[in-house]
C-alpha positions in Angstrom: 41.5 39.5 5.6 37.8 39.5 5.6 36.4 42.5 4.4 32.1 43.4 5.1 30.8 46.3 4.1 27.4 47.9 4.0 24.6 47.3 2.1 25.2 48.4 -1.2 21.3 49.3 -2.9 23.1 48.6 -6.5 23.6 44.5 -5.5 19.9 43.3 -6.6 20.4 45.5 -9.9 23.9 43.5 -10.2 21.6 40.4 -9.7 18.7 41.1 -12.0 21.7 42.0 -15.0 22.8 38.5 -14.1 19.6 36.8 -13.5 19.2 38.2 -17.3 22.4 37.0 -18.7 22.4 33.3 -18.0 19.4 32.0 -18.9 20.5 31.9 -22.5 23.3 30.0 -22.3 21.5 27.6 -20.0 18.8 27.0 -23.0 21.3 26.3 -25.3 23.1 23.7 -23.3 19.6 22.2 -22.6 19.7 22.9 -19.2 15.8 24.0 -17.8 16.5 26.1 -15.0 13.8 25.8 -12.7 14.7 29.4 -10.5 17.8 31.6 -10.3 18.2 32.8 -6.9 19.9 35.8 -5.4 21.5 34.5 -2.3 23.6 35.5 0.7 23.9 38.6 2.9 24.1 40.7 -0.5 20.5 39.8 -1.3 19.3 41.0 2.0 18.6 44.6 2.0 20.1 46.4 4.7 22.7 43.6 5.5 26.5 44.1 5.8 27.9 41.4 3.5 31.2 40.7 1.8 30.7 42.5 -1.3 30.3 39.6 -4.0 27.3 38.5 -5.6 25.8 35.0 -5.1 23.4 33.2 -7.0 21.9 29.7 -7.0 21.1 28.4 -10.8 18.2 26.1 -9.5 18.1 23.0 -12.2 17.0 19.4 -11.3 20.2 17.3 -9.9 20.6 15.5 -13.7 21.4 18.9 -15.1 23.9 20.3 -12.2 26.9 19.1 -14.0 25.5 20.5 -17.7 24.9 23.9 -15.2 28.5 23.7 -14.5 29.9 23.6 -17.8 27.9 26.4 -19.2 29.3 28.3 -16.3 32.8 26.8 -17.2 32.2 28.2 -20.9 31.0 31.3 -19.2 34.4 31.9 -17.9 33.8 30.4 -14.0 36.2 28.4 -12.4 34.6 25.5 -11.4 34.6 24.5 -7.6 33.1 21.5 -7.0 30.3 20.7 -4.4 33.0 22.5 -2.2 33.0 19.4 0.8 29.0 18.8 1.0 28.7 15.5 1.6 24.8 15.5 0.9 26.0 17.0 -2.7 23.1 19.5 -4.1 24.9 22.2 -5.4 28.2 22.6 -7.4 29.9 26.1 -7.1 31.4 28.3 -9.7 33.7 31.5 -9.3 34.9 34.1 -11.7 38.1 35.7 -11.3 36.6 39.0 -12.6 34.2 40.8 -10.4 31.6 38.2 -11.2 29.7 36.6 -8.7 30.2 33.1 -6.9 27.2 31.0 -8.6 25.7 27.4 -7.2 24.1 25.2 -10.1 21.8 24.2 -7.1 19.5 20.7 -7.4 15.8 21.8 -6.6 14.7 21.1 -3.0 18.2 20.4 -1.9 19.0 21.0 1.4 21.7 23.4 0.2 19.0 25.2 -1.3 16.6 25.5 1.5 19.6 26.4 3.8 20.3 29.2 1.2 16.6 29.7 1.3 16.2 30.1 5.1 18.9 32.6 5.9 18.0 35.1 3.1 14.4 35.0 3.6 14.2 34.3 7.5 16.7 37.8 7.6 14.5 39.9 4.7 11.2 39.2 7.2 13.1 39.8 10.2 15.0 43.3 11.0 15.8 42.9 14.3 17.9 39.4 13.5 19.1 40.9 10.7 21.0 43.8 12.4 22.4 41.1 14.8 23.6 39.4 12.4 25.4 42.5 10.2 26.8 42.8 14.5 28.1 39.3 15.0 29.6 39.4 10.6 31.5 42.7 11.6 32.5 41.2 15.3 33.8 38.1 13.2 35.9 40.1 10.3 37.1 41.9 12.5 39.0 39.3 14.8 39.0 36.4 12.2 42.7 35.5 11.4 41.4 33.0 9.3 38.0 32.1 7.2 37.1 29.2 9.6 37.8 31.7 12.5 35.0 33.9 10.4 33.1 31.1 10.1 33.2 30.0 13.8 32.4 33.4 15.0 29.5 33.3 12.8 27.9 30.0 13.8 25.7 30.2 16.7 24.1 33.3 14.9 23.6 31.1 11.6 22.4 28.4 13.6 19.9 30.6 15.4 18.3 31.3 11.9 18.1 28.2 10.3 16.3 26.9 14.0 13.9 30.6 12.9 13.5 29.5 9.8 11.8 26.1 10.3 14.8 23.7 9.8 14.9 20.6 11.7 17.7 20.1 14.4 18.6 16.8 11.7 19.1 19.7 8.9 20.6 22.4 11.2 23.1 19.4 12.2 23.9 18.4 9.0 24.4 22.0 7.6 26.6 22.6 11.1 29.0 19.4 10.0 29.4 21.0 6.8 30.5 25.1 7.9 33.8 25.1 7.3 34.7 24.9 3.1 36.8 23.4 1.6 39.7 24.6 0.4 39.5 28.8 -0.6 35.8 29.0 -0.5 34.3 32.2 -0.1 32.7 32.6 2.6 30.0 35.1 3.4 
């Protein structure tokens, strides 16, 4: 079952206490971090998300596996680049109520397609209700997570078109919805 809840105002505190935690262990691995991101419906104020935390560890693509093992070490689960084909990210989850964190390559298009929907939805109320709509419509009737994530689509697509991403992009990302495996999916 897919479970979305409302907003909770405590997420971006969860976020900053994070945001605050792994940059140390990042140093000493010699990983330079370039930006930690809060990403996903939880770092949209407002939104109704799936109540886990995600963050994008922004490094340059020769320090996304280094990312990974700090994350490893950090008690994660490693995940893999989770079937992107155009690689750029590397996802980690915790099996304590951690969040699920990307060691993310800089200008990816993963990035920019995590990018797009948070920011393109914080600017924009109106799409941003729709969207909490269509998430809830989707939970709600989903048997599976690729039902979820089908019910979801047009809506997704309709942002990353808002946001400024080429049809190229918005097909690639489109080719590339469903996970692999048990990927949580917001």
């Amino acid at each position: 079952m897919i479970r979305v809840v409302d907003h909770d105002p405590a997420w971006p505190a969860r976020f900053e206490a994070l945001r605050a935690e792994y940059p140390a262990a990042l140093r000493a691995a010699g990983v330079l971090v370039v930006a930690i991101e809060h990403v996903g419906s939880t770092a949209v104020p407002g939104l109704a998300a799936q109540p886990i935390i995600d963050v994008d560890i922004v490094v340059a693509e020769e320090h996304v596996a280094a990312a990974s093992d700090v994350l490893t070490g950090l008690g994660f689960t490693p995940l893999g680049e989770r079937g992107l084909r155009s690689g750029g990210r590397s996802g980690s989850r915790s099996a304590s109520p951690r969040p699920t964190t990307y060691p993310v390559v800089d200008r990816s298009l993963a990035l920019r397609n995590h990018l797009a929907v948070r920011d393109t939805l914080r600017a924009d109320p109106g799409l941003r209700d729709r969207y909490a709509a269509v998430k809830r419509r989707a939970a709600a009737t989903a048997a599976t997570i690729e039902d979820y994530i089908r019910g979801k689509n047009a809506m997704v697509q309709e942002m990353f078109a808002a946001a400024g991403l080429t049809e190229a992009e918005r097909a690639e990302i489109d080719a590339q919805q469903l996970p692999a495996g048990d990927e949580p999916v917001r």
